[in-house]
C-alpha positions in Angstrom: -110.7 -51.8 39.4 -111.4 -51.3 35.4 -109.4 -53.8 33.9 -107.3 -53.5 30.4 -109.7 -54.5 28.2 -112.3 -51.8 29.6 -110.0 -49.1 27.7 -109.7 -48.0 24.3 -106.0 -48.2 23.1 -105.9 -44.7 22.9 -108.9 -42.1 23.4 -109.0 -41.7 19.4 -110.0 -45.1 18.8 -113.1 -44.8 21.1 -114.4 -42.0 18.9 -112.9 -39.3 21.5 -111.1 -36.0 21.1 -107.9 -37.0 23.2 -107.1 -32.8 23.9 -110.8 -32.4 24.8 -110.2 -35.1 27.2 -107.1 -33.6 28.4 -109.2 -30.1 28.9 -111.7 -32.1 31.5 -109.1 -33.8 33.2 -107.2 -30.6 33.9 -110.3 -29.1 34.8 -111.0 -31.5 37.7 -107.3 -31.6 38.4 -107.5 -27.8 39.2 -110.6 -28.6 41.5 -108.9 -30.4 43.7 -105.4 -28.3 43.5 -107.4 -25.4 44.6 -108.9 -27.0 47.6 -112.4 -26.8 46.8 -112.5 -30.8 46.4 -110.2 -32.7 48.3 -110.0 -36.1 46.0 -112.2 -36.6 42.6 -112.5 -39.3 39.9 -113.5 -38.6 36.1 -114.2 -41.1 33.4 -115.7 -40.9 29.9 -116.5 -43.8 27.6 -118.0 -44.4 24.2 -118.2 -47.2 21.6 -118.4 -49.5 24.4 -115.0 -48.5 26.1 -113.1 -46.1 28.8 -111.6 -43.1 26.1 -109.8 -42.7 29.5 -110.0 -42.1 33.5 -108.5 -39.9 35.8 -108.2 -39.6 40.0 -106.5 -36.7 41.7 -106.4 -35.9 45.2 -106.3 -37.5 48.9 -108.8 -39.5 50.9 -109.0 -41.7 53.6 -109.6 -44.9 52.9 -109.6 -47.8 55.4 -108.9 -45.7 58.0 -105.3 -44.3 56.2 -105.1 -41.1 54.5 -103.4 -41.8 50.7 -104.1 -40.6 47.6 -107.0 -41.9 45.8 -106.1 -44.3 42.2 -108.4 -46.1 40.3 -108.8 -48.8 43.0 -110.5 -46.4 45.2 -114.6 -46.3 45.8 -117.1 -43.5 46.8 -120.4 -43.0 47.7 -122.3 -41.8 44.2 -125.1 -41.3 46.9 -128.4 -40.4 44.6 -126.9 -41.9 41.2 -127.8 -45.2 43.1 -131.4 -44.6 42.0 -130.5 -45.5 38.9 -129.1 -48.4 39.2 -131.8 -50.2 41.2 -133.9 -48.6 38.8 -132.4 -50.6 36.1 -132.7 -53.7 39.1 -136.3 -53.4 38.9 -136.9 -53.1 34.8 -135.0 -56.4 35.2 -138.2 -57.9 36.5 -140.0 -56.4 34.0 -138.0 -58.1 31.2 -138.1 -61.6 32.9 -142.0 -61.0 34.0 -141.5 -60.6 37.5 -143.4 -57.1 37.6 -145.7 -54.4 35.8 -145.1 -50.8 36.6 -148.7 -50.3 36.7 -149.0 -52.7 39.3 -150.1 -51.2 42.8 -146.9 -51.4 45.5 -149.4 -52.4 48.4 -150.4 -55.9 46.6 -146.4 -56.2 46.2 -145.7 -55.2 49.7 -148.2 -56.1 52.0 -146.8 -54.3 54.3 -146.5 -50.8 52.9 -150.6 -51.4 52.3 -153.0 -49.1 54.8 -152.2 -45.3 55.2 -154.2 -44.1 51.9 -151.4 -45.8 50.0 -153.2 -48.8 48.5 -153.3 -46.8 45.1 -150.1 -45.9 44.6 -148.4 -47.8 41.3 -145.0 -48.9 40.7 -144.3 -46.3 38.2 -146.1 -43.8 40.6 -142.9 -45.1 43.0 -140.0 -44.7 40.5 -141.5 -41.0 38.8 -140.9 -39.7 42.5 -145.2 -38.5 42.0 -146.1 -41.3 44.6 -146.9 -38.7 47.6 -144.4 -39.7 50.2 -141.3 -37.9 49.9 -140.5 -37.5 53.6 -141.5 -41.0 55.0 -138.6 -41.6 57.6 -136.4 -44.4 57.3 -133.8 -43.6 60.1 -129.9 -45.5 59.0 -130.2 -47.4 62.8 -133.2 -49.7 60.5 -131.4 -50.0 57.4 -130.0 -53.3 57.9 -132.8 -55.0 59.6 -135.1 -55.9 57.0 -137.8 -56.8 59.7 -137.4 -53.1 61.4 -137.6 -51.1 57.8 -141.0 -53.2 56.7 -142.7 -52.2 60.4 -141.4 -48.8 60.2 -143.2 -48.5 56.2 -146.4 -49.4 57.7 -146.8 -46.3 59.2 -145.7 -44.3 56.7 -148.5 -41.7 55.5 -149.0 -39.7 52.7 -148.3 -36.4 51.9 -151.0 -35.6 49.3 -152.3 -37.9 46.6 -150.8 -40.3 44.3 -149.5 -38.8 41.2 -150.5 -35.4 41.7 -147.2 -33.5 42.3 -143.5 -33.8 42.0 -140.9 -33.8 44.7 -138.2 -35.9 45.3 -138.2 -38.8 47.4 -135.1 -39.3 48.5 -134.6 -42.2 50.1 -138.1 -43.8 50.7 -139.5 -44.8 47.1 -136.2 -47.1 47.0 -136.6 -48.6 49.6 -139.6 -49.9 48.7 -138.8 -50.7 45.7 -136.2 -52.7 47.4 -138.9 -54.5 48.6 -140.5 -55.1 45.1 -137.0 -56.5 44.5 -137.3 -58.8 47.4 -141.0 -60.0 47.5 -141.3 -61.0 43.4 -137.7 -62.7 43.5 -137.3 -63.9 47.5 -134.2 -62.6 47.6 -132.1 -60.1 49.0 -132.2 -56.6 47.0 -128.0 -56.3 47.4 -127.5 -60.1 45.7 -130.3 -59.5 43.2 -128.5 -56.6 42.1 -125.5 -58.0 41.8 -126.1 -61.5 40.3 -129.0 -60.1 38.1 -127.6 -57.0 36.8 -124.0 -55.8 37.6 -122.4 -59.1 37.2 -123.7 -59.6 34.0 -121.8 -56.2 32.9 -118.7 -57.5 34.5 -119.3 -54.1 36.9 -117.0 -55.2 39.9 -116.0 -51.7 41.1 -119.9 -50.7 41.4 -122.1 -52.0 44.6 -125.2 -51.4 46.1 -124.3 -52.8 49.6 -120.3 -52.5 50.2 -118.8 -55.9 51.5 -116.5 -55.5 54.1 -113.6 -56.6 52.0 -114.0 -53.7 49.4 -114.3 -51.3 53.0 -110.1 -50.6 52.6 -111.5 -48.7 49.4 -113.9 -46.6 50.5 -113.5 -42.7 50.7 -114.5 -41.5 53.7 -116.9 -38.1 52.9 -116.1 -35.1 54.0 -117.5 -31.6 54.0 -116.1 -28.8 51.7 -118.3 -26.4 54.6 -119.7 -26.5 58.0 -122.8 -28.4 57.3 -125.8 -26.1 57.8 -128.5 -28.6 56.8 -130.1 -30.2 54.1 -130.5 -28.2 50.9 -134.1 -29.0 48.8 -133.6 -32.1 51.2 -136.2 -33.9 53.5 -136.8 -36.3 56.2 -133.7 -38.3 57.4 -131.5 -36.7 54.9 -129.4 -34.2 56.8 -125.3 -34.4 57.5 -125.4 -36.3 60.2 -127.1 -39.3 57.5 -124.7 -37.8 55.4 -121.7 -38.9 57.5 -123.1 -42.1 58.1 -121.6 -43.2 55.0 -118.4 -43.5 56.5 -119.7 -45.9 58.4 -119.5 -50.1 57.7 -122.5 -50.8 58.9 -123.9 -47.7 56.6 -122.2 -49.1 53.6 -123.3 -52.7 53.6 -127.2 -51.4 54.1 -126.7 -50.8 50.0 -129.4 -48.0 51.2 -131.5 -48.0 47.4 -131.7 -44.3 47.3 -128.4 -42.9 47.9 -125.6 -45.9 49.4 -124.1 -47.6 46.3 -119.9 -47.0 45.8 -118.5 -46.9 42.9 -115.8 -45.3 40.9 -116.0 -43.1 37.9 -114.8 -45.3 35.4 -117.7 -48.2 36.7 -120.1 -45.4 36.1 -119.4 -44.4 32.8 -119.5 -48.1 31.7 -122.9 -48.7 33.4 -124.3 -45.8 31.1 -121.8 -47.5 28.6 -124.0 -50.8 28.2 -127.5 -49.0 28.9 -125.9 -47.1 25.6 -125.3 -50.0 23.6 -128.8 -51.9 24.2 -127.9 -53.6 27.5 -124.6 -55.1 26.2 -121.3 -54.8 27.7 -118.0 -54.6 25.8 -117.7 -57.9 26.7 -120.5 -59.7 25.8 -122.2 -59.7 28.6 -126.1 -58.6 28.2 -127.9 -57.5 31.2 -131.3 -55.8 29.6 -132.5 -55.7 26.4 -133.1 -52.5 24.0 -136.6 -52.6 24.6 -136.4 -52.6 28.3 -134.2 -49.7 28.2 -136.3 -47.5 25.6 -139.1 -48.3 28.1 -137.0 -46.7 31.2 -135.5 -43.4 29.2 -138.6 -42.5 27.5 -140.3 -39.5 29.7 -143.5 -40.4 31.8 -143.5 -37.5 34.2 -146.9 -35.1 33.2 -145.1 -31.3 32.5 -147.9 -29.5 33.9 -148.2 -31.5 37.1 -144.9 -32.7 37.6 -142.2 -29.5 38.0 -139.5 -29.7 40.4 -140.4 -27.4 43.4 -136.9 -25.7 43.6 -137.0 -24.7 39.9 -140.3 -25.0 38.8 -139.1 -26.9 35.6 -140.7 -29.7 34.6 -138.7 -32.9 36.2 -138.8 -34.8 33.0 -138.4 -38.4 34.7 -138.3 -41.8 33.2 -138.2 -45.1 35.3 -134.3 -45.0 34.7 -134.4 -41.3 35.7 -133.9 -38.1 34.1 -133.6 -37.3 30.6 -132.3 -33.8 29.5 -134.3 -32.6 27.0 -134.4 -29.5 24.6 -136.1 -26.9 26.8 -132.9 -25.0 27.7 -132.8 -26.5 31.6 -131.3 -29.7 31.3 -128.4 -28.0 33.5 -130.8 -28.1 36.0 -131.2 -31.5 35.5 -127.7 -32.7 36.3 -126.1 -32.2 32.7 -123.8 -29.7 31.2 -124.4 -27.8 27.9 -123.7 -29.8 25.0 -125.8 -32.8 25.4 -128.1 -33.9 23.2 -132.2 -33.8 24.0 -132.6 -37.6 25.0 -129.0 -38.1 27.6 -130.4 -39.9 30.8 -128.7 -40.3 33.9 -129.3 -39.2 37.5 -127.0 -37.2 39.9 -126.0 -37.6 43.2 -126.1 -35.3 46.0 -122.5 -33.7 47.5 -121.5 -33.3 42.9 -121.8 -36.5 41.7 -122.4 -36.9 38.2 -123.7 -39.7 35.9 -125.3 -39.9 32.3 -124.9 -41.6 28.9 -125.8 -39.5 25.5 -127.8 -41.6 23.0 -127.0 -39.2 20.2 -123.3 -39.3 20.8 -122.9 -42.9 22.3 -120.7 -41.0 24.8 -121.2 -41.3 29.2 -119.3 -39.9 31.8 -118.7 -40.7 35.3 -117.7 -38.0 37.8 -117.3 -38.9 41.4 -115.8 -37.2 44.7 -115.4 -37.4 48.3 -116.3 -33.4 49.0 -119.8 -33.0 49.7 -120.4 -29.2 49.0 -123.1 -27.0 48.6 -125.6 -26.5 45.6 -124.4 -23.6 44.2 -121.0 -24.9 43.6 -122.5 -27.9 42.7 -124.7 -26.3 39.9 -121.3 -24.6 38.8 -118.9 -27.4 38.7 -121.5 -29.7 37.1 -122.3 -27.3 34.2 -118.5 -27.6 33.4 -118.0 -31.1 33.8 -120.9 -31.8 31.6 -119.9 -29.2 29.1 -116.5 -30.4 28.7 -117.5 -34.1 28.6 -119.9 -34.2 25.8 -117.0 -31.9 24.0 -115.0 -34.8 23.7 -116.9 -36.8 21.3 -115.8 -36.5 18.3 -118.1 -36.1 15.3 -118.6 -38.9 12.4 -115.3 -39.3 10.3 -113.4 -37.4 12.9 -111.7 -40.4 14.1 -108.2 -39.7 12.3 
C-alpha cells in the first residue's frame, strides 16, 4: 500500500489543481455508480509525489466480495510491457545487453524458424514478425515447457517490416533475455533490480501468494464475444485466467503484472524524474530512459493495423506525439507531444508527461469492450493532464 510519505500534503503542494483532481475522481466515481465498472482505482502524481488517489466500488478479493481500498491489486494486464521493458534497459545500463543484439545468440533456443535475424529492439518495437506465436497459460510456469514451445515458433513475415502487436510473445522472450544475461529468474530480477529500488511494493510482475488476499478477481462488463484486435492465446478464457494463482505467480511479461493505481503513477513518477524515486532510491539513469522514450518505430512501415496510424513506439513504449492521434494511443487530450506510457487491455491506463512532470495511474477490474474503452480513456486522460497546474500556479 502507498505509504505516507508517497503523498503530497495536500494536492497544491505537488503542483496539482486540487478541484481538477476532484473533477477526475468524480468522474470515475460516477463510472462505477452507473454500473458500467464494477470497482476502479485512480491516481495522479507529480514533483515526485501522489497529488492524491482514489478507489470506488466492489471486488472480490481472496475469494470475499468487499469493497476495493488502496490495499487492493489488479491485473494492469498490457501496462506490464512496460515495466519489463524498463527490466531489460536495466541491462543495458549495467552492460548486460545491446538492443541491436540478435535474440537467437541470447536465446539459443528461440534460434531456427527464420528468426536468427531478429534484434532485440526488433523484439520490444513489436516489428519482430511473430505476433501470434502461442504460448498457452498451462506453460507459463514451467520455464523448461515455454523455451520448447519457442522453438517452434515461426514467423509471420520478416523482421522489421510491419507493425502489429505482439501481445504476449515478444515478452516472453524477453523474459528470457532477462534470464540468460543475468541467470536469474525474470520475476526476482525485476523485483530486486528495478521495483525495489523505487520502493514499488504494491507493483509485481509474478503475484506471491501472500499478496493473492489482494487481488481483484476480473470480471466482464459483457458476454465475452472474443478477442478484439487480439491474437493467438489472447481470448477470455486467457482473460479469466488471471483470476487464477497459478496465473498470477507466472508474472506472464506481456500482460500479468498487479498493481494499483497509485504504484503506477509513481513508476511513471521516477521514469519522470530521471530514474529517481521520492525517496532516493535510483533505479535507471536519465540517459537510459531518454534512450527508451525516444521514438524508433519507422512511420511509413510501422502503422497500427486497426487505425492505420503510425504506432510511434519506443523500447519503453508508446509516446503520444503531436499528430492529433495520440487518443489512439492510450492518452487523453491535453498531453503534451513526448508523454510515454503503455495501456492495458480491459481500460487500463498508464503514462507520465515530460512537459508537465505529471502521471496517472488508472486501474479496474471490468474488462469491457474497445469502444467504451476508447471513450472512458479519452476522459480520464483529458481530465488528468488538467490537473497540473501551470508555473506559479501553486498558490
Amino acid at each position: 500500500m502507498a505509504q505516507p510519505g508517497d503523498f503530497a500534503t495536500a494536492p497544491a503542494e505537488a503542483g496539482v489543481d486540487p478541484d481538477r483532481l476532484r473533477e477526475l475522481f468524480d468522474f470515475v466515481r460516477a463510472e462505477v455508480d452507473a454500473g458500467r465498472l464494477p470497482a476502479a482505482q485512480v491516481a495522479v502524481a507529480r514533483r515526485g509525489r501522489l497529488a492524491g488517489a482514489a478507489s470506488f466500488g466492489r471486488a472480490v478479493q481472496g475469494g470475499v466480495e468487499r469493497p476495493v481500498d488502496g490495499e487492493t491489486l489488479f491485473c494492469i494486464y498490457s501496462s506490464t510491457k512496460a515495466v519489463v521493458a524498463a527490466a531489460v534497459l536495466c541491462l543495458v545500463e549495467d552492460g548486460l545487453l545491446s538492443v541491436d543484439e540478435r535474440a537467437a545468440e541470447v536465446v539459443p533456443a528461440f534460434a531456427g524458424q527464420d528468426k536468427d535475424a531478429i534484434t532485440i529492439e526488433q523484439v520490444m518495437l513489436h516489428v519482430g514478425g511473430f505476433p501470434g506465436a502461442p504460448m498457452h497459460p498451462r506453460l507459463w510456469e514451467d520455464r523448461a515447457l515455454r523455451l520448447e514451445r519457442m522453438a517452434g515458433w515461426r514467423l509471420n513475415w520478416p523482421p522489421g517490416s510491419r507493425f502489429e502487436y505482439h501481445a504476449t510473445s515478444a515478452h516472453w522472450l524477453l523474459a528470457e533475455v532477462i534470464s540468460a544475461r543475468t541467470g536469474r529468474d525474470f520475476r526476482d530480477y525485476v523485483r530486486e533490480r528495478l521495483l525495489d529500488p523505487l520502493g514499488l511494493s504494491d507493483l509485481w510482475v509474478g503475484l506471491p501468494d501472500e499478496q493473492h488476499r489482494r487481488a481483484a478477481d476480473v470480471v466482464y462488463m459483457q458476454p465475452p464475444a472474443g478477442p478484439e484486435g487480439a491474437r493467438g492465446e489472447v481470448n477470455p478464457e486467457t482473460i479469466l485466467h488471471f483470476n487464477l494463482p497459478s496465473q498470477r505467480r507466472s508474472g506472464c511479461p506481456g500482460g500479468g503484472g498487479f498493481a494499483t493505481a497509485a504504484a503506477m503513477a509513481l513508476f511513471y513518477q521516477a521514469l519522470l524524474g530521471g530514474g529517481l524515486d521520492a525517496g532516493g532510491g535510483r533505479a535507471l539513469r536519465p540517459q537510459t530512459i531518454a534512450l527508451g522514450t525516444r521514438v524508433r518505430s519507422d512511420p511509413r512501415r510501422h502503422r497500427d493495423p486497426l487505425t492505420g496510424v503510425p504506432v510511434n513506439r519506443g523500447l519503453l513504449g508508446v509516446v503520444a506525439s503531436d499528430d492529433g492521434a495520440a487518443a489512439l494511443r492510450g492518452f487523453g487530450g491535453g498531453v503534451s507531444a513526448r508523454a510515454f506510457g503503455h495501456a492495458g487491455a480491459g481500460g487500463q491506463i498508464a503514462w507520465g508527461d515530460p512537459a508537465s512532470g505529471l502521471s496517472l495511474g488508472f486501474v479496474t477490474n471490468g474488462f469491457a469492450g474497445d469502444a467504451e474503452i476508447a471513450r472512458r480513456t479519452r476522459r480520464i486522460g483529458a481530465l488528468a493532464a488538467a490537473c497540473a497546474r501551470p508555473a506559479g500556479g501553486d498558490g
